[in-house]
N, C-alpha and C positions, 0 to 999 in steps of 0.2 A: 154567722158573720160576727167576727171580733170589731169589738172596741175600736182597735188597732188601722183594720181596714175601714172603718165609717171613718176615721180622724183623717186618712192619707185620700177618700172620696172628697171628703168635703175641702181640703187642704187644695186637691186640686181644679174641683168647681168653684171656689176662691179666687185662683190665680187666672183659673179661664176669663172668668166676669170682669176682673181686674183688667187683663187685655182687652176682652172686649167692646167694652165703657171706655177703656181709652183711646182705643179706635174707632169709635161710633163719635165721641167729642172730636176726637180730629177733622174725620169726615166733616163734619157739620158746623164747627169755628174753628177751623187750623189747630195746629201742633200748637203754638203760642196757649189755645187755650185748656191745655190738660193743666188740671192739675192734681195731686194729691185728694186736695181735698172736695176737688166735683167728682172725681171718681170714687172715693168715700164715700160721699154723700146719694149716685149711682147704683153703687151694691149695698147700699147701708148696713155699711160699718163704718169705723172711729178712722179715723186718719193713721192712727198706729196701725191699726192690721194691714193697711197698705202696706206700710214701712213692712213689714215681715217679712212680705212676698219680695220688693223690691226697693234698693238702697235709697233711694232717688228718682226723679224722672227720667236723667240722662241712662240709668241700667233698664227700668222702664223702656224706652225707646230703644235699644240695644237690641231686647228681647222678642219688640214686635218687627225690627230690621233684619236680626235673625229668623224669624219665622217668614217672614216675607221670601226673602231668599231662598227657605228648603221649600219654599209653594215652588216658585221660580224652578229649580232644580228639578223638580217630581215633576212639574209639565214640562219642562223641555226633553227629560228621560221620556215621561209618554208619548210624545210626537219622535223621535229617538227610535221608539218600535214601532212606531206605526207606517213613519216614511223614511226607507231607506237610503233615498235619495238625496244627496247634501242642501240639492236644489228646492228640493220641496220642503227639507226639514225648517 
């Protein structure tokens, strides 16, 4: 195992934790209460390496809106083959 792929593991259990934490604060005080720097302080790290992963809060939330919707997509595709019927789908 390269260098190379431990950087691009950890690059992306990073970004996991990242969303995670800032949906885990949503849950528990609303969207008002993300911020930068509780989810820094969450994964412990600096508030820069947040910024890395994401420009701002508003790209932030973009990214957990898009992941939201390809869940959304994948269940409705699974129900999709399982009931043929428009009535049941």
């Amino acid at each position: 195992m390269g260098i190379v792929e431990r950087r691009e593991r950890i690059k992306k259990r990073v970004k996991a934790d990242i969303l995670s934490k800032s949906k885990e604060i949503a849950r528990k005080e609303g969207w008002a209460s993300v911020s930068i720097r509780k989810i820094a302080d969450l994964i412990e790290y600096s508030p820069p390496i947040v910024y890395e992963y994401f420009e701002n809060k508003d790209k932030l939330l973009e990214t957990i809106r898009q992941e939201g919707f390809a869940h959304l997509k994948n269940e409705f595709i699974k129900v999709a083959k399982i009931y043929h019927d428009p009535e049941k789908q």
